[in-house]
Wavefront OBJ file of the C-alpha trace (Angstrom):
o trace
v 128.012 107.079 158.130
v 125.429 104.100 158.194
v 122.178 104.641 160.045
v 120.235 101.845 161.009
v 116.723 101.982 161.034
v 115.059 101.926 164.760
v 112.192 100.680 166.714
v 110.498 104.530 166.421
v 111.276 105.543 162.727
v 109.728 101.746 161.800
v 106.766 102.838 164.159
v 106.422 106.360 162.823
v 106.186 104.969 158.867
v 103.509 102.155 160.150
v 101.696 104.483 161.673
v 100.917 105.880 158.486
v 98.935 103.034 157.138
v 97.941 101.706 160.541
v 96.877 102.762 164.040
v 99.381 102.104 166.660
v 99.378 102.567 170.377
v 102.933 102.263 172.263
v 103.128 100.637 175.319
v 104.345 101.892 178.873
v 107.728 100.290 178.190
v 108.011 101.408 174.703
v 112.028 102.185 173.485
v 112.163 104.147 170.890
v 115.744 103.750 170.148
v 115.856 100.310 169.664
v 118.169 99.679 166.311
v 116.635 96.959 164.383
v 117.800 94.889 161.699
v 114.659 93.641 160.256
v 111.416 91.707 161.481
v 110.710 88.207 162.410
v 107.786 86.134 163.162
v 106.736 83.819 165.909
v 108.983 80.361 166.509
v 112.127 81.680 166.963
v 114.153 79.104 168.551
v 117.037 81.723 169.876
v 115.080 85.397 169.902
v 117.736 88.683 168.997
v 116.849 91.745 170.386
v 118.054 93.397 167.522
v 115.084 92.377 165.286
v 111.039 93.452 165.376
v 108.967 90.704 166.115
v 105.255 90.028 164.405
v 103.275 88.896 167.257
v 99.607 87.674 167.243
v 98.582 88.803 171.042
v 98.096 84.434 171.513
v 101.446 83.897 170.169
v 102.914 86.592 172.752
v 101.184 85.732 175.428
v 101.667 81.641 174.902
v 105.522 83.038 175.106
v 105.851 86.154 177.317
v 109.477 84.974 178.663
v 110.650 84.166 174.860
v 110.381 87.721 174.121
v 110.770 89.758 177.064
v 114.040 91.437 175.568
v 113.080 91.772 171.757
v 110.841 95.088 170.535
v 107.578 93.315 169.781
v 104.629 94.618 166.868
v 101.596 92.973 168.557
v 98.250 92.406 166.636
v 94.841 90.860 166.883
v 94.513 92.241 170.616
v 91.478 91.636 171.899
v 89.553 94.183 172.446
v 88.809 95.771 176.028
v 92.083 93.938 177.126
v 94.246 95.839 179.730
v 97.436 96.801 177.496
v 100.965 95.358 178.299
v 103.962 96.303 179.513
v 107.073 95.898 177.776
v 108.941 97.082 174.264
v 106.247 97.067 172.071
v 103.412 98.207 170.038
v 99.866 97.540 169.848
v 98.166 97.589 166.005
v 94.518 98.030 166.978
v 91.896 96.423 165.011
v 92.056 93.286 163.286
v 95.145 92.708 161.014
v 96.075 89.485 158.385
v 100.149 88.728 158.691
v 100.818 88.561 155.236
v 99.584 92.114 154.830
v 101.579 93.223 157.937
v 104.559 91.788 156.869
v 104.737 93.042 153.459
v 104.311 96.456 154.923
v 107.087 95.862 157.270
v 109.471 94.831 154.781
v 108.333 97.339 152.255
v 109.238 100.487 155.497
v 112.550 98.405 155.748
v 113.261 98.391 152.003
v 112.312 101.925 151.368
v 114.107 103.022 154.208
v 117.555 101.494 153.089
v 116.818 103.578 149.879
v 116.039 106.544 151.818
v 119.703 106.653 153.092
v 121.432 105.043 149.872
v 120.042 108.156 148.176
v 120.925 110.323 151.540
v 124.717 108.716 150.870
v 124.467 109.790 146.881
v 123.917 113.222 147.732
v 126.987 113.511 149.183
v 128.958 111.750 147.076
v 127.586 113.596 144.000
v 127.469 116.743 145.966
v 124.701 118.248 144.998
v 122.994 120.840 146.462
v 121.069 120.678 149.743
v 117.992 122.325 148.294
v 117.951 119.423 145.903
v 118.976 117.052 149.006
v 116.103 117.866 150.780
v 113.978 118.212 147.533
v 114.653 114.475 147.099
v 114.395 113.427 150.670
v 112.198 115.541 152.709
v 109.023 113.974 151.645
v 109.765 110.147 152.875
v 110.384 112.094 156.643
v 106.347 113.647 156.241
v 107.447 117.139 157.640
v 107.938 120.616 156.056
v 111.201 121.956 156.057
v 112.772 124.943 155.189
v 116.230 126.205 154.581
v 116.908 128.969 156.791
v 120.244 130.896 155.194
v 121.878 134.486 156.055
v 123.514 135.859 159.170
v 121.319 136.512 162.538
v 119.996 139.885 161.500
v 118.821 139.031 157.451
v 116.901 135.293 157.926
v 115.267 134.856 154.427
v 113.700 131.631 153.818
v 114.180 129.506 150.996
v 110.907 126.606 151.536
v 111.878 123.491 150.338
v 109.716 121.046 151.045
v 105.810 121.348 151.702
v 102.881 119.279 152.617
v 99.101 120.458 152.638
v 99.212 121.799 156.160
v 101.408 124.720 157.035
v 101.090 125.021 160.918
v 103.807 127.845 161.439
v 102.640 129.810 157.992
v 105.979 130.164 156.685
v 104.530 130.282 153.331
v 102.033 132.685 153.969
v 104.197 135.034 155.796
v 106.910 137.574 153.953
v 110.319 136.761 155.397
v 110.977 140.057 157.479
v 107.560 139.423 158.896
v 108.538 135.991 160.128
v 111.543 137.616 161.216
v 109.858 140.050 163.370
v 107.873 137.436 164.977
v 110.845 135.098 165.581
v 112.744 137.983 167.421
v 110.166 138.426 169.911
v 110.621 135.077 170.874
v 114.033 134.712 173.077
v 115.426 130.715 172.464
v 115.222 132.399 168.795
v 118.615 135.173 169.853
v 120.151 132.408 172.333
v 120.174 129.567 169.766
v 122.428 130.546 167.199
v 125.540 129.479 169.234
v 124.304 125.738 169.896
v 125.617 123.113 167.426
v 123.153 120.425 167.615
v 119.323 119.221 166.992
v 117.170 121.577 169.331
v 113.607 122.153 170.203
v 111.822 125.855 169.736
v 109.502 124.886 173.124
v 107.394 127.865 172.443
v 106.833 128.517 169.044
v 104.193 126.403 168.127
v 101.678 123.583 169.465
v 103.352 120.875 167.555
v 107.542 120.444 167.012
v 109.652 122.811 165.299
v 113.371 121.855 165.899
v 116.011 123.718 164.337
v 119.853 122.770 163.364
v 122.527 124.989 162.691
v 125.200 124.906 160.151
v 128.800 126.220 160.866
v 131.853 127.318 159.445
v 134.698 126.986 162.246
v 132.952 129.696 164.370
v 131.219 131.300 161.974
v 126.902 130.695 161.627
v 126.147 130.272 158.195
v 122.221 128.695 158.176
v 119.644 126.547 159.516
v 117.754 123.872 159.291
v 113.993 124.187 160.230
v 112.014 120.523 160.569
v 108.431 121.337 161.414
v 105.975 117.993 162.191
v 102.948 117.129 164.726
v 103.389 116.149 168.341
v 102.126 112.517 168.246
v 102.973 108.972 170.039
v 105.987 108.430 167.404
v 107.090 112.139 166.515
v 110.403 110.621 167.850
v 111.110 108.684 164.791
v 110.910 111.584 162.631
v 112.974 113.819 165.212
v 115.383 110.704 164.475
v 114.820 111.123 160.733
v 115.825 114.777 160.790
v 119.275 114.425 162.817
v 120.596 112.121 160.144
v 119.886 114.372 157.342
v 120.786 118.102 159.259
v 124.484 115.933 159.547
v 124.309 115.558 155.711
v 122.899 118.794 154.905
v 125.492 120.629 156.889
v 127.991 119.196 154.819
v 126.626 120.407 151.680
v 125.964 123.805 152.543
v 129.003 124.651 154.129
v 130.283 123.040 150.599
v 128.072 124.699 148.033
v 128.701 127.972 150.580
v 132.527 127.598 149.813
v 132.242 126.667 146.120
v 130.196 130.032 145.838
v 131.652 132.311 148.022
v 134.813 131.163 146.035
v 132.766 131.592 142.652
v 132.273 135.215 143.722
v 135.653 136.133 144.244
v 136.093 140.340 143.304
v 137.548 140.836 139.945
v 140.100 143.205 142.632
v 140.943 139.650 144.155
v 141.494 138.328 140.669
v 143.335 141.352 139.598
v 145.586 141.066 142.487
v 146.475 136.850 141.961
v 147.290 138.057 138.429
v 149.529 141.287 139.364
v 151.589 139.019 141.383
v 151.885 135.805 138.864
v 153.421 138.628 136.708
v 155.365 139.927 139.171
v 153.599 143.247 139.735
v 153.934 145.097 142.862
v 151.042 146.125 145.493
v 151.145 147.687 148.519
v 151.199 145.528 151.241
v 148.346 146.898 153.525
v 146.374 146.911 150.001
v 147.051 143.189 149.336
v 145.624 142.275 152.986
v 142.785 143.645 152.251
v 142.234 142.434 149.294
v 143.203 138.596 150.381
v 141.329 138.303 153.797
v 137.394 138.280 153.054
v 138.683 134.794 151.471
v 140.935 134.269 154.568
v 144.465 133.905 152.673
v 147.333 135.540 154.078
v 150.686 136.658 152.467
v 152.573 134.407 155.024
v 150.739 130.948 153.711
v 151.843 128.350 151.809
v 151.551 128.495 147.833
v 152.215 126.705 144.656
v 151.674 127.361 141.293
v 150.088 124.635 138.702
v 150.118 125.632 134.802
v 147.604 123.882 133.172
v 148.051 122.461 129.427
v 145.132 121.212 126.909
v 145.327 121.556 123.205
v 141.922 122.723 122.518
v 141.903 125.308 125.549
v 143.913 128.402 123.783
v 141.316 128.040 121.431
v 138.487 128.818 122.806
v 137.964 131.628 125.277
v 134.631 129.926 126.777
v 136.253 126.847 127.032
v 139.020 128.781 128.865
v 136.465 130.428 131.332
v 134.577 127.158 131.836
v 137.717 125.243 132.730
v 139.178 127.590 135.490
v 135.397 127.680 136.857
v 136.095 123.974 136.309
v 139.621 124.502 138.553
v 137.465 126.595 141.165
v 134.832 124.085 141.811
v 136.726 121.119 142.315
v 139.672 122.757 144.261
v 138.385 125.280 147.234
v 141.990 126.006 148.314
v 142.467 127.291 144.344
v 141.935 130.366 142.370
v 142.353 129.328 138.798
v 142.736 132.456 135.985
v 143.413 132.780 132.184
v 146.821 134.989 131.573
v 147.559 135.300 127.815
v 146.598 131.893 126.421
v 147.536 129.972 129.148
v 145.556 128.277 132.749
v 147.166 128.821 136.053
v 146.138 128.256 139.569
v 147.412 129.276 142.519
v 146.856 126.771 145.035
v 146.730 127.522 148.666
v 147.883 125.042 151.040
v 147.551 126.328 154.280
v 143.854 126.268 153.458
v 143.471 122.686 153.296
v 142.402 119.668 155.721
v 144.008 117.342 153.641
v 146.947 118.324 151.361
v 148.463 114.998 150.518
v 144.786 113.953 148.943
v 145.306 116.702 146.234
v 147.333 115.366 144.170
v 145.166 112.468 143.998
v 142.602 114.487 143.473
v 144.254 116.713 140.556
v 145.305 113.403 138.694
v 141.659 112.242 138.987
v 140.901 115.425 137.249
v 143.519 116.017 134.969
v 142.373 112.241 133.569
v 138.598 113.649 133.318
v 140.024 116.513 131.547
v 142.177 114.945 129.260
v 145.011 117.838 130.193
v 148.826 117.934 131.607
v 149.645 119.878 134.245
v 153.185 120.866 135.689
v 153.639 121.873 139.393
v 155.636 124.046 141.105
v 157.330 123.717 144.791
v 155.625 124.855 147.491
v 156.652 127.844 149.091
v 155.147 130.217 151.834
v 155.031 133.897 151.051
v 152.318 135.440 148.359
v 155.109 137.203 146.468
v 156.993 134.200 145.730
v 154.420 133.293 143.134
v 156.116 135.067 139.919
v 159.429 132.608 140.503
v 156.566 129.766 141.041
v 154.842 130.437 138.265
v 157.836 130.284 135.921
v 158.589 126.554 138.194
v 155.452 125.151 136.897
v 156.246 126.157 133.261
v 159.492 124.409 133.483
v 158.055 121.410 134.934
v 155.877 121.169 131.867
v 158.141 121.907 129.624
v 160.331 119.353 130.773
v 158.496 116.512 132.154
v 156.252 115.499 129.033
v 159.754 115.083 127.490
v 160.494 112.770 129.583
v 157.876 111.004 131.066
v 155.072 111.447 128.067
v 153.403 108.782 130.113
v 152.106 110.718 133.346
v 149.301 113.618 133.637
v 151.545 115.982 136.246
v 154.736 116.948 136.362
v 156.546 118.341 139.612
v 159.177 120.845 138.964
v 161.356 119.226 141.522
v 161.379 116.017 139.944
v 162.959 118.507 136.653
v 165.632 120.288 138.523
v 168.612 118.699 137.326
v 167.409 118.803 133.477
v 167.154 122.567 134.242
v 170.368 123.197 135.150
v 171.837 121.307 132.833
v 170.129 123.476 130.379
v 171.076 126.506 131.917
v 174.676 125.835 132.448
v 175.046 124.647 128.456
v 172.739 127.397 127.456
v 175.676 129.728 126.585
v 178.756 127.133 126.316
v 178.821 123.524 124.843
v 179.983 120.748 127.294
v 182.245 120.101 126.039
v 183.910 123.860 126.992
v 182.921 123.272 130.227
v 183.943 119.876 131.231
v 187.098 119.500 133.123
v 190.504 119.173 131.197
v 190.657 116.157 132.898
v 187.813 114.565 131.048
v 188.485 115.957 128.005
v 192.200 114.792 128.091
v 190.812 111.178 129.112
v 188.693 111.306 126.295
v 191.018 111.335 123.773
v 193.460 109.353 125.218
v 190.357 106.500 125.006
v 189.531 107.341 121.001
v 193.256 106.598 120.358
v 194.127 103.960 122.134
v 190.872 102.140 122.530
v 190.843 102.523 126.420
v 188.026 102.848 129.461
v 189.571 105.321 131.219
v 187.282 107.788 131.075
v 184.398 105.405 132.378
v 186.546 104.431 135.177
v 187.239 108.111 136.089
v 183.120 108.507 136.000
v 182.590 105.473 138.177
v 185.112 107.061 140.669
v 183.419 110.466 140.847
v 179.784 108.293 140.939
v 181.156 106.315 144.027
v 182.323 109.306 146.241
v 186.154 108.629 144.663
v 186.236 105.353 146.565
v 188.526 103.255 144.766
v 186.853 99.962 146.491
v 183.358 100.764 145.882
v 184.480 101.924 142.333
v 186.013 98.516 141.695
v 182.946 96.998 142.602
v 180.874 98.826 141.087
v 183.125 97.895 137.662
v 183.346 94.656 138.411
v 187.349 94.279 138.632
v 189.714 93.466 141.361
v 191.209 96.749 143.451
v 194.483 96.576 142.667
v 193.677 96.456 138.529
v 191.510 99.720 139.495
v 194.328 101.556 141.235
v 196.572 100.851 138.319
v 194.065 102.509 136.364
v 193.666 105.270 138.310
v 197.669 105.963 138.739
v 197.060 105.937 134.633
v 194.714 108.350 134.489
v 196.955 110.851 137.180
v 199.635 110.572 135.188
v 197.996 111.668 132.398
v 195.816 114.462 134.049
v 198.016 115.729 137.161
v 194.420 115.661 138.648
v 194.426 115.737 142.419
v 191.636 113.870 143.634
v 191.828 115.669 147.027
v 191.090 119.275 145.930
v 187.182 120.088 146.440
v 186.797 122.431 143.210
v 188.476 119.335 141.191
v 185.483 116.978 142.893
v 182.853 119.163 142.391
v 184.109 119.687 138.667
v 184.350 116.707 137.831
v 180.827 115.565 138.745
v 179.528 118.392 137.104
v 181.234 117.427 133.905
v 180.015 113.715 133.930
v 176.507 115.048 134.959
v 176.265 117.998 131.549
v 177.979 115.994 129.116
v 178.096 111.778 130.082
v 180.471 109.040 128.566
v 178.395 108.105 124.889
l 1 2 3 4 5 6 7 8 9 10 11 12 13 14 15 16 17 18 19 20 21 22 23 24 25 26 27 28 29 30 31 32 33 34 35 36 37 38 39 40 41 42 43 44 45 46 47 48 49 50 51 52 53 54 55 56 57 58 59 60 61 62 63 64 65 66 67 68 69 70 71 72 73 74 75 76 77 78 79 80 81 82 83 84 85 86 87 88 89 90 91 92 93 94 95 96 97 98 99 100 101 102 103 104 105 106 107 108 109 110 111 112 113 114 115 116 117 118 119 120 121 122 123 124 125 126 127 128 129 130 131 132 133 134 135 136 137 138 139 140 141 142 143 144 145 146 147 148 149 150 151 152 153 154 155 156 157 158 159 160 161 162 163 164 165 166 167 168 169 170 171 172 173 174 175 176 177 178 179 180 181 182 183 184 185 186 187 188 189 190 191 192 193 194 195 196 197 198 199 200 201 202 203 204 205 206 207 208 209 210 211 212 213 214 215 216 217 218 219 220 221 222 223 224 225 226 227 228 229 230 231 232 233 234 235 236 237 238 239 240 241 242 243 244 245 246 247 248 249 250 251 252 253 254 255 256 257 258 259 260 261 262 263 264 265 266 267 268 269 270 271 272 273 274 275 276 277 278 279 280 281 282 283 284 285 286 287 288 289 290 291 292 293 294 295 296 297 298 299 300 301 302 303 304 305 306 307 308 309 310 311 312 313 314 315 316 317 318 319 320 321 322 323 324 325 326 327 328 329 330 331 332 333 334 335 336 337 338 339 340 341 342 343 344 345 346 347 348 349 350 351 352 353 354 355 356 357 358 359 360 361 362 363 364 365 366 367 368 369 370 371 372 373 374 375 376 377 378 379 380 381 382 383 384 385 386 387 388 389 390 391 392 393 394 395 396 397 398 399 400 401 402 403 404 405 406 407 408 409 410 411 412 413 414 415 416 417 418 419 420 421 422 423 424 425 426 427 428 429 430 431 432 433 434 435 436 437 438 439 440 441 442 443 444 445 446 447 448 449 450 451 452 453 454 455 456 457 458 459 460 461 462 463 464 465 466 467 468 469 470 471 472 473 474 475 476 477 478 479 480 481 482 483 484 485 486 487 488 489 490 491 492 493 494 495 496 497 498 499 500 501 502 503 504
């Protein structure tokens, strides 16, 4: 989100350093991109404009649409109408217009750093730590449900017109509970006013979770001429610090999860068994339900089974990073079950997880995803094939899908107990030999038939030889196998046997 700084947030940061009076015709929402000075040849209304009062009024047409800063008025001398500002007194323009472009320059750091926060989400006690004191107001941090309001000050300045600091919490509780926009305004969603609660401007924002109130946001300032700009001030940064409180709420509401909760993930990875109405309970303070979506990620780095801290640290690691997870330690080993009905966004995990598995330096194999809770033992053992299987093969990547594996697996399975070669149609092996004797191709051809849906044209093509010379090697290899192409368990044999044991 890119704010832009405006004609009243510019007025409100002069104001500090000199006295301004706004005109009748004053806008305070004017965006402007920076200032300019007398001699424009083609004036934009988007920029403040530096005027001496005998440069405006030598020019009172030029600039009738463009906010003006208007200095060296003489005294006694009716004030104007129009978009602008008066600096009373006597002023030099270099000195104005290095404080102009020094509120323009600290206000584009102002919201670089309100952009950092975010994007190194941090919390938004240190947010407004960092920020609060460029907006000159005190604000506080107002978190727990309607009935337990404890406040956690954040920022402070000299004054302290409510006495927030003074005051215990359940005192200022007391007092706020008396007043009634305090019980009506925990359903708006928005930057509101408390009209009553004090002789200057106390405006409150509240922070949500779908329907649920989580906290607010107190800004507390004077009532003067350009309160407006920091009004302005605090409605971009309630935006930003809604974001990371609901975020820093998740990550440690998640961080708290009951050892029961814990307990439970684990019983079912190992395919324990608890009662149903049990296993509700247990699953919806953190809003999962048995019927969501799941999937199982086993988690591989060579100095984790080493360490038990380093174990604990990573799945807090897991926890942090992924909301929709709970990561645990079971033996040696890292799972986490992953929650995808939970999630915004599902196709940005696995971005995500390779971004992190990089950081990491750590393999991970993935299971399908599957909906049901109880599904997880059969996931769990998914993921472990996946990384058993796909660092074999692809030593290259960071994750490994299980369904990307499949094949490998049952080729594995169906050889665990029998060679091949004892499985492979008597076809194939008859072909076989007939090839080591006499030096022939049937075999391939046979495999190029069953690879092209036993179509002898695509099969030709596919080899490269004219139809007919394929059909005469195909009456070959039926008059050596009495194999009848058009019998479905023959097909399906067939392909099997190429697929477990392939022409070398």
């Amino acid at each position: 989100m890119k704010h832009i700084m405006t004609f009243d947030i510019f007025c409100f940061k002069l104001s500090q350093q000199y006295p301004l009076i706004p005109c009748n015709e004053y806008t305070t929402g004017r965006r402007l991109k920076n200032i300019r000075l007398f001699g424009d040849a083609r004036p934009d209304r988007h920029y403040l404009y530096l005027l001496s009062w005998e440069e405006y009024t030598n020019s009172l047409k030029t600039y009738a649409d463009c906010p003006v800063l208007l200095f060296n008025m003489p005294e006694n001398q009716m004030l104007p109408k129009g978009n602008m500002v008066i600096l009373s007194g006597r002023c030099e323009l270099k000195e104005l217009v290095n404080a102009a472009s020094v509120i323009f320059a600290e206000f584009e750091d102002w919201h670089e750093k309100l952009h950092c926060t975010e994007e190194k989400k941090v919390s938004p006690e240190v947010m407004l730590e960092r920020l609060a004191g460029y907006m000159q107001m005190e604000i506080a941090l107002a978190a727990g449900q309607k009935k337990s309001f404890d406040y956690a000050t954040i920022k402070k300045n000299d004054c302290d017109p409510m006495g927030i600091y003074a005051v215990p919490p359940d005192e200022m509780m007391a007092f706020l509970n008396t007043q009634k926009e305090f019980s009506e305004s925990f359903y708006s969603h928005s930057v509101e006013a408390y009209p009553e609660l004090y002789n200057g401007l106390v405006y409150y924002y509240n922070f949500f979770l779908e329907d649920e109130y989580l906290a607010r946001l107190l800004g507390i300032f004077p009532d003067n001429a350009f309160a407006s700009g920091q009004l302005r001030l605090f409605r971009y940064i309630s935006v930003y610090a809604e974001k990371l409180y609901i975020r820093h709420y998740k990550d440690k509401y998640r961080q708290q999860k009951s050892k029961q909760f814990l307990s439970a993930i684990r019983t079912l990875l190992e395919a324990g068994e608890i009662q149903s109405q049990v296993l509700h309970n247990l699953l919806e303070p953190y809003s999962w339900r048995e019927d969501h979506i799941y999937q199982v990620i086993k988690f591989n780095q060579d100095n984790l089974g080493k360490n038990r801290y380093a174990m604990e640290f990573f799945c807090s690691s897991i926890d942090e990073q992924f909301p929709s997870c709970c990561a645990l330690q079971i033996d040696m080993h890292i799972f986490c079950v992953r929650n995808v009905s939970l999630e915004n966004k599902p196709q940005e995990f696995n971005q995500n997880l390779s971004v992190f598995l990089r950081d990491n330096l750590c393999n991970a194999g993935l299971s399908n995803e599957q909906k049901n809770i109880l599904r997880l033992p059969m996931l769990a053992k998914e993921a472990e094939d996946a990384l058993c299987y796909g660092p074999r093969n692809h030593p290259m990547l960071w994750s490994f899908h299980f369904s990307d594996y499949i094949l490998d697996y049952l080729k594995d399975t169906m050889t665990e107990k029998y060679t091949p070669e004892e499985l492979e149609h008597n076809a194939v092996r008859i072909l076989r030999e007939h090839d080591r004797i006499h030096r022939s191709c049937l075999t391939e051809t046979l495999r190029i038939f069953t690879e092209q849906k036993f179509s002898a044209s695509a099969a030709a093509n596919a080899m490269y030889i004219h139809r007919s010379t394929f059909l005469n090697r195909l009456s070959r290899i039926q008059e050596l196998t009495h194999i009848n192409f058009d019998n479905k368990k023959d097909r399906i044999w067939l392909a099997l046997s190429f697929f477990i044991n392939p022409p070398g």
